[in-house]
C-alpha positions as CSV (number, residue, x, y, z in Angstrom):
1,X,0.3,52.7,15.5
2,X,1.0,52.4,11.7
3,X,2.8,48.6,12.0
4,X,-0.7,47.7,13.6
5,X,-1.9,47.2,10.0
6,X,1.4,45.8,8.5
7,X,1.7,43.0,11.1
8,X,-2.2,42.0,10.6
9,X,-1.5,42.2,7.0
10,X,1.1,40.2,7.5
11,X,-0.3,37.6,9.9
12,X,-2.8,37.1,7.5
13,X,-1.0,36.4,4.4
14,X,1.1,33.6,6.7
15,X,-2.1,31.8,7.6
16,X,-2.8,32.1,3.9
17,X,-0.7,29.9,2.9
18,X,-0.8,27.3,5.2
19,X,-4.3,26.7,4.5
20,X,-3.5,26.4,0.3
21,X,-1.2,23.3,1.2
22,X,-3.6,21.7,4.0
23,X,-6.0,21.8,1.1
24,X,-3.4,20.3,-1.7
25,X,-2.4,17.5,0.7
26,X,-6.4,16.5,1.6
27,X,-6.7,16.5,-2.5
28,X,-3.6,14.0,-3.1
29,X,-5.2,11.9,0.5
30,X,-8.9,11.6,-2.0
31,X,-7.4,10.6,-5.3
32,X,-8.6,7.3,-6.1
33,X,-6.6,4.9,-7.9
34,X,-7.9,2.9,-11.4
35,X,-9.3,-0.2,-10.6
36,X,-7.1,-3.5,-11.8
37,X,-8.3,-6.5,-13.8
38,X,-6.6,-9.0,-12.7
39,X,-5.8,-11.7,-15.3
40,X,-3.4,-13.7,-12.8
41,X,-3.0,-15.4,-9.4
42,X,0.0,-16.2,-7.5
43,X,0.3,-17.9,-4.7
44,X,2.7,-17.6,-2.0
45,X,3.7,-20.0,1.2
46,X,4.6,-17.1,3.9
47,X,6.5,-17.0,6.9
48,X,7.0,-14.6,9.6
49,X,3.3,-13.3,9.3
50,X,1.9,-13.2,13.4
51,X,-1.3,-11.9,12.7
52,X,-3.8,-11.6,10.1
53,X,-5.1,-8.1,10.4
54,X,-1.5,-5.9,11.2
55,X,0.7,-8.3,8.8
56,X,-1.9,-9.0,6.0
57,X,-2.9,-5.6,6.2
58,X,0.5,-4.0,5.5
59,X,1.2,-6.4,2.5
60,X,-2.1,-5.6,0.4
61,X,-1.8,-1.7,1.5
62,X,2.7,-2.7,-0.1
63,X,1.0,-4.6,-3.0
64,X,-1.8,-2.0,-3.9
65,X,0.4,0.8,-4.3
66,X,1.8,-0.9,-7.4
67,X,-1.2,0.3,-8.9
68,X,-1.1,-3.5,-10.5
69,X,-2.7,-5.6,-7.8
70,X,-6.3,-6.5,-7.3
71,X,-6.8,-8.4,-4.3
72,X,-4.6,-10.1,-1.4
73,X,-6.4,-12.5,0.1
74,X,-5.2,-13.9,3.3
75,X,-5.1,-16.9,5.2
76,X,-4.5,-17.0,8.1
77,X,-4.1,-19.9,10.7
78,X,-3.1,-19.4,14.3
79,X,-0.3,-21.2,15.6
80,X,0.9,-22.1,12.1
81,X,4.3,-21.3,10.9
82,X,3.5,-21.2,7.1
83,X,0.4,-18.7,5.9
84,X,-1.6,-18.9,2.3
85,X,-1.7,-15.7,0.5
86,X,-3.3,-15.3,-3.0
87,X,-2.3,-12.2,-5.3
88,X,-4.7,-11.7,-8.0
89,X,-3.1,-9.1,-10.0
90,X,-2.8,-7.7,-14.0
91,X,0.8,-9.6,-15.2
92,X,0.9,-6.9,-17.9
93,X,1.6,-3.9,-14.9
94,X,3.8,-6.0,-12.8
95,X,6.3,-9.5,-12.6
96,X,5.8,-12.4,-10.5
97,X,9.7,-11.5,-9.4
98,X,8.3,-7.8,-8.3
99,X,5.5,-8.8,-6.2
100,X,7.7,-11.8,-4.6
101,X,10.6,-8.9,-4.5
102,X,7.9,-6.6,-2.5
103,X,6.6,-9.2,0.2
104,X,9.8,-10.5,1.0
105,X,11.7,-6.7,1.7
106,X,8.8,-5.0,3.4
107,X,8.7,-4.6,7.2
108,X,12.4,-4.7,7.6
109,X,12.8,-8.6,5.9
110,X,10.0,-9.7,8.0
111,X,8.3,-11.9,5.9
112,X,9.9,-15.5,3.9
113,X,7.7,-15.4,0.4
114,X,8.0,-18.4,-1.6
115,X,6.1,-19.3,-4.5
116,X,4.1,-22.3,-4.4
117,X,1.8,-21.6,-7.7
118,X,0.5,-18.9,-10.6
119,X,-2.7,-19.4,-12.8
120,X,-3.9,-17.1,-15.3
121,X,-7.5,-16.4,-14.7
């Protein structure tokens, strides 16, 4: 009758500390990145993408955890072999090289990446 208490004891310290890292994952899950002012623009001819929402989706989600990219803007003709995508980003945070490096490993090589042009804007 006495290891009643002990095991409830227990039981509850156990559920304890589950809960203390459910609530430290949901707190990194919230964090919000620092926005990025973009002062450039590359351009990239891409092949391999086969849709716009699951393969355009998965290179701005890549390019925006650099913490240095802006926007990815996508487009995205059916049927064609080559796809535009614009990259504004900040050129002090990251290198024409690493963003082209990015796209062109992701998704197992997927994706062909070439550069067709860069503007500072």
């Amino acid at each position: 009758m006495k290891t009643i208490p002990y095991f409830i004891v227990l039981s509850f310290l156990i559920s304890c500390q589950g809960t203390v890292t459910q609530e430290k994952k949901q707190e990194t899950k919230t964090e919000k990145a620092l926005p990025v002012h973009a002062n450039a623009q590359i351009d990239f001819s891409v092949e391999g993408m086969v849709c716009q929402m699951g393969c355009g989706g998965s290179m701005r989600k890549e390019l925006k955890k650099t913490g240095a990219v802006d926007r990815v803007e996508v487009n995205f003709i059916e049927n064609e072999k080559v796809q535009l995508v614009k990259v504004l980003f900040d050129s002090t945070l990251i290198s024409e090289k690493k963003i082209s490096s990015i796209l062109n490993t992701m998704n197992d090589h997927q994706f062909t990446a070439k550069q067709i042009a860069k503007k500072a804007i």
